[in-house]
PyMOL CGO cylinders between C-alpha atoms (Angstrom):
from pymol import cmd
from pymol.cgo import CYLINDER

trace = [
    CYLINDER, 0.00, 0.00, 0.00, 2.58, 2.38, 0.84, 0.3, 1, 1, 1, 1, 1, 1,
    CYLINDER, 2.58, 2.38, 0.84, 4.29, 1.99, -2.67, 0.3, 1, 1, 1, 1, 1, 1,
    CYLINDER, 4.29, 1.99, -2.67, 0.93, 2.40, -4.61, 0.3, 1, 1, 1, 1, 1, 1,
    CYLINDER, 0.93, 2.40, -4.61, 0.20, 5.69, -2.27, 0.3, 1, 1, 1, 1, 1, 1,
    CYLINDER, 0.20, 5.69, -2.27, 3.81, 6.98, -3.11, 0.3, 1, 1, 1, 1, 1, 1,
    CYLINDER, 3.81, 6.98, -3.11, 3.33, 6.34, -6.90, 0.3, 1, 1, 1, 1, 1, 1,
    CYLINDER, 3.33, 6.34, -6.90, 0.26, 8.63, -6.59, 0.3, 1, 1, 1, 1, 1, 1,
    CYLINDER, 0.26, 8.63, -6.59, 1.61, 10.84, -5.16, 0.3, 1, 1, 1, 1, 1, 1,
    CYLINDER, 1.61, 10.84, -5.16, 4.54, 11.30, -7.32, 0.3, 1, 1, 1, 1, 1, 1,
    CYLINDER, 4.54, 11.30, -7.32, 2.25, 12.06, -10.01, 0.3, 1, 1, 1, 1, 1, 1,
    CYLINDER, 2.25, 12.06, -10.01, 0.90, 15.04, -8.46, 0.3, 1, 1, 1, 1, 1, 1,
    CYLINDER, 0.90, 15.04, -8.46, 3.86, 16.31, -6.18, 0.3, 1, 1, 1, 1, 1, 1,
    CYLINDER, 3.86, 16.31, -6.18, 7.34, 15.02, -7.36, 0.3, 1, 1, 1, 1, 1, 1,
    CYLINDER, 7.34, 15.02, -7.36, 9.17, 16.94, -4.32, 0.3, 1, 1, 1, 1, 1, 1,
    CYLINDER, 9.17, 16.94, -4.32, 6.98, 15.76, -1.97, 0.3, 1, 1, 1, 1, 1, 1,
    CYLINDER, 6.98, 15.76, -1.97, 7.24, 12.16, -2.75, 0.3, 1, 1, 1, 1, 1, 1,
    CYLINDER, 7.24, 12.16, -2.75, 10.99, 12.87, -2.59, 0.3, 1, 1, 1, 1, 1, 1,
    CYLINDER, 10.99, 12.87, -2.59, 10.60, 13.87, 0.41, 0.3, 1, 1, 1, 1, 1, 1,
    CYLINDER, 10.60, 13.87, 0.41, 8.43, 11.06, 1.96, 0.3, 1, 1, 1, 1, 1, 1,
    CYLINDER, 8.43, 11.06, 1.96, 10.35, 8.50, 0.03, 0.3, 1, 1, 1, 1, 1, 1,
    CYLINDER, 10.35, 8.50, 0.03, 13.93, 9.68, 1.33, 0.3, 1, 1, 1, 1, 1, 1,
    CYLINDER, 13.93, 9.68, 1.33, 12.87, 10.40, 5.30, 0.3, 1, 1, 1, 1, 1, 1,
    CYLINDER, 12.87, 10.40, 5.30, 13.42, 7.37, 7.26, 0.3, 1, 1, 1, 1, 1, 1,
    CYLINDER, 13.42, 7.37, 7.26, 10.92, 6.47, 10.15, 0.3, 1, 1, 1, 1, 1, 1,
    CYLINDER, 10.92, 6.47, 10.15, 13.35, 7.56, 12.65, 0.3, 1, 1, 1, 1, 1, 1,
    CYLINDER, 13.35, 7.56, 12.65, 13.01, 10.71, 11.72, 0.3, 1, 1, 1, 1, 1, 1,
    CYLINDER, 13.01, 10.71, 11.72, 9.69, 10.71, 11.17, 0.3, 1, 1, 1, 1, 1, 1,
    CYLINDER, 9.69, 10.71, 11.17, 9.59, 9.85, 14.69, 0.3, 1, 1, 1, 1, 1, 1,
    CYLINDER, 9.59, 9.85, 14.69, 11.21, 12.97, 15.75, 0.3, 1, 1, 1, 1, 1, 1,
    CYLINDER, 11.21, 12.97, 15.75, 8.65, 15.17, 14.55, 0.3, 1, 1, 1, 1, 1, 1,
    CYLINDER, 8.65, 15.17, 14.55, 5.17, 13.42, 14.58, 0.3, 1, 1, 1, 1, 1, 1,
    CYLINDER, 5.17, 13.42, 14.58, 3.25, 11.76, 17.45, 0.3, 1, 1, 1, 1, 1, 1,
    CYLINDER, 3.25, 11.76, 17.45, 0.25, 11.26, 19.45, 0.3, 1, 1, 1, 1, 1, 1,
    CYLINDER, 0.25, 11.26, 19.45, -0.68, 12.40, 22.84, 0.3, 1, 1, 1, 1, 1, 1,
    CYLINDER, -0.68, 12.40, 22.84, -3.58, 11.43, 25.43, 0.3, 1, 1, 1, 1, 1, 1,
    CYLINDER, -3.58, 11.43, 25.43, -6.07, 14.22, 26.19, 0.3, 1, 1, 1, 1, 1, 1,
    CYLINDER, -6.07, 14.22, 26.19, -7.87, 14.86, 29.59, 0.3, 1, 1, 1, 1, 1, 1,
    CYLINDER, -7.87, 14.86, 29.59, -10.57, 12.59, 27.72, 0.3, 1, 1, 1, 1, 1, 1,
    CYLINDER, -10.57, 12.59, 27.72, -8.24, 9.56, 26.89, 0.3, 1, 1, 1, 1, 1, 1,
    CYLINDER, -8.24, 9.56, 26.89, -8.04, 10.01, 23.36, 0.3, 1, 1, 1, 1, 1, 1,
    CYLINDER, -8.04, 10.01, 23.36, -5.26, 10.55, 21.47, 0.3, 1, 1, 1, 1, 1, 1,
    CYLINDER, -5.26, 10.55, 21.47, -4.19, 13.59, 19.52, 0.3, 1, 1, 1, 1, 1, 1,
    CYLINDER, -4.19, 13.59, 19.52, -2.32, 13.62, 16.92, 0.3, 1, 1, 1, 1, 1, 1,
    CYLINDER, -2.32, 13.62, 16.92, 0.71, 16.31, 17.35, 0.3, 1, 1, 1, 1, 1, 1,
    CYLINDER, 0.71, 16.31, 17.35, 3.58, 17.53, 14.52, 0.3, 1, 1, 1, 1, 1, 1,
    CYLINDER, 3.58, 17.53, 14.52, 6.36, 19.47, 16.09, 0.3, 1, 1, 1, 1, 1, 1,
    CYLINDER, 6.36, 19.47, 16.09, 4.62, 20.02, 19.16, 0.3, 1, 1, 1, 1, 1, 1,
    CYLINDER, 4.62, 20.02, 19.16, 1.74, 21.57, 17.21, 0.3, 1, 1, 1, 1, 1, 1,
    CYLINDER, 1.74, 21.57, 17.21, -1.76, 20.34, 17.43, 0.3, 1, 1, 1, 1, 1, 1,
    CYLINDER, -1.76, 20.34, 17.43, -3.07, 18.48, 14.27, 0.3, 1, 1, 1, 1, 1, 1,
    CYLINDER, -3.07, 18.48, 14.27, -6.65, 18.01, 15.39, 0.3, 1, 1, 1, 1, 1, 1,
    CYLINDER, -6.65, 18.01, 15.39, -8.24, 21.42, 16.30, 0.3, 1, 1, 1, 1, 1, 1,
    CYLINDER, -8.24, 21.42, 16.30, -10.04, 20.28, 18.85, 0.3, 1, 1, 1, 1, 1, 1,
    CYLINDER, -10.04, 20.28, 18.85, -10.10, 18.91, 22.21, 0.3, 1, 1, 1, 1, 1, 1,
    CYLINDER, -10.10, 18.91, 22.21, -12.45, 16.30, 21.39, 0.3, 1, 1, 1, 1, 1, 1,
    CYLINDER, -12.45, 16.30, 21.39, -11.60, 14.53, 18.00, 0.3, 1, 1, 1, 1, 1, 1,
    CYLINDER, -11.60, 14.53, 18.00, -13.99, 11.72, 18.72, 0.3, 1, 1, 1, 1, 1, 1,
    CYLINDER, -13.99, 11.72, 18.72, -16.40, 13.92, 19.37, 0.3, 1, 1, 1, 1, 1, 1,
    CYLINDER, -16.40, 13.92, 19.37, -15.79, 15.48, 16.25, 0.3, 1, 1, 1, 1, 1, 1,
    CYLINDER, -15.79, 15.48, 16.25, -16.07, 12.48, 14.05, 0.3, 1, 1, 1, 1, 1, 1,
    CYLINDER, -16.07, 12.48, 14.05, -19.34, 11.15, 16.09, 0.3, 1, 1, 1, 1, 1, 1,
    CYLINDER, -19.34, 11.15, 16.09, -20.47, 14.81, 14.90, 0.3, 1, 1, 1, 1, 1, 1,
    CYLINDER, -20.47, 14.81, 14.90, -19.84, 14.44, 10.99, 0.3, 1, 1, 1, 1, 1, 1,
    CYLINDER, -19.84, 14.44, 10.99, -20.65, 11.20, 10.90, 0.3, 1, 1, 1, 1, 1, 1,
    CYLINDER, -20.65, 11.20, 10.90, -24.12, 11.21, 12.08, 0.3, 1, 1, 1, 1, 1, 1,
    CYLINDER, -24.12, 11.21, 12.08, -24.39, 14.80, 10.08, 0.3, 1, 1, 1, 1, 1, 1,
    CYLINDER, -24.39, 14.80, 10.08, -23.45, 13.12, 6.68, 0.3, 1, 1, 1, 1, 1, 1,
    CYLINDER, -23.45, 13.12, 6.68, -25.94, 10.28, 7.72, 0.3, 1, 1, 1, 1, 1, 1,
    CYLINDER, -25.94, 10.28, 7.72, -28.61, 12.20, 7.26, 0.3, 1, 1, 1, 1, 1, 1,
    CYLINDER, -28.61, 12.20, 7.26, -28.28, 13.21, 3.60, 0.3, 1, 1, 1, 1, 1, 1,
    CYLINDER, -28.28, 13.21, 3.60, -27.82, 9.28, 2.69, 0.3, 1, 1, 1, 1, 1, 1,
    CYLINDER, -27.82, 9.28, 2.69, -31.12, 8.08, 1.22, 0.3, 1, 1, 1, 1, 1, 1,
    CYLINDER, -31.12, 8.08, 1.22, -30.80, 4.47, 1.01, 0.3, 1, 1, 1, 1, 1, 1,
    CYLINDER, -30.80, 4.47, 1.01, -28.50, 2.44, 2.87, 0.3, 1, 1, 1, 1, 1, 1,
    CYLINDER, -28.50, 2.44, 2.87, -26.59, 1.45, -0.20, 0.3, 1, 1, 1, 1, 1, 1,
    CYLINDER, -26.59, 1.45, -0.20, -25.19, 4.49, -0.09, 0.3, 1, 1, 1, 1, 1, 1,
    CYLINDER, -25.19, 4.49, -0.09, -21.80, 5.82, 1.15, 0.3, 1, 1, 1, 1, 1, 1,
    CYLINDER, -21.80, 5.82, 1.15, -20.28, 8.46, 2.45, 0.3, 1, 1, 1, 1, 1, 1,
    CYLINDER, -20.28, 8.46, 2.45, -16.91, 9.04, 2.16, 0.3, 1, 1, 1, 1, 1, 1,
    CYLINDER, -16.91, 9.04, 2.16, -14.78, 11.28, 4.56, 0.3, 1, 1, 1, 1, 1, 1,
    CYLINDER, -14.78, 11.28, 4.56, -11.33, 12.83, 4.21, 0.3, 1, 1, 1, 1, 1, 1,
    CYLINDER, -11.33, 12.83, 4.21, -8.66, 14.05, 6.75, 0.3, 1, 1, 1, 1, 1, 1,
    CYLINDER, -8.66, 14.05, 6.75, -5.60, 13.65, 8.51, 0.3, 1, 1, 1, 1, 1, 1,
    CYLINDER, -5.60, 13.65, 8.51, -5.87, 12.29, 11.71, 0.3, 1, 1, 1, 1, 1, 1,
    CYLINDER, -5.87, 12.29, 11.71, -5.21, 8.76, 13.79, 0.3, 1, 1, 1, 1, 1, 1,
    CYLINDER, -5.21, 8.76, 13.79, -8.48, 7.69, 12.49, 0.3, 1, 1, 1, 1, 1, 1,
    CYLINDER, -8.48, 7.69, 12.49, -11.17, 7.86, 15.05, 0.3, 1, 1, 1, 1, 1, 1,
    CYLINDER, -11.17, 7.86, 15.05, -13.98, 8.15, 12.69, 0.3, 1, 1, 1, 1, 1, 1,
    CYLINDER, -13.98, 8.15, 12.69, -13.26, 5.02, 11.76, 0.3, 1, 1, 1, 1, 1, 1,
    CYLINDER, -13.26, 5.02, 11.76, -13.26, 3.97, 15.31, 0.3, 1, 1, 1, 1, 1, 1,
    CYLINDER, -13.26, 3.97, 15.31, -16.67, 5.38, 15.62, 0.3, 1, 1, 1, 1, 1, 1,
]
cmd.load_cgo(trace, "trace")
């Protein structure tokens, strides 16, 4: 998977599949992580800078989810949801 997302990307942003393909996970490491919050979930941090922007990601996804929900009319249908995150929507 990570090859066929790095082809993609290449074909849309040479540098920063450059980038991604020459940075090992080590240093990686050094810059991204995950914290707890005061509710137990985790929040994603990049150089000590909040990804999420808010306190409550779960909470957040819970919230578009069941928004999006509404506007399905059959349940055949999908919704589809981008972002960056650890993935609690799909928790949820």
């Amino acid at each position: 998977m990570y090859n066929k997302n790095l082809k993609s990307l290449e074909k849309v942003n040479k540098k920063l599949a450059h980038k991604v393909k020459n940075t090992s996970l080590e240093e990686a490491a050094k810059h991204v992580g995950a914290i707890k919050s005061e509710k137990s979930e985790y929040l994603l941090i990049c150089d000590n800078n909040y990804v999420d922007d808010t306190p409550s990601p779960l909470e957040a996804a819970k919230s578009i989810y069941e928004e999006q929900i509404k506007s399905a009319q059959t349940m055949h249908d999908f919704i589809v949801i981008f972002g960056l995150g650890i993935g609690n929507l799909l928790d949820y």
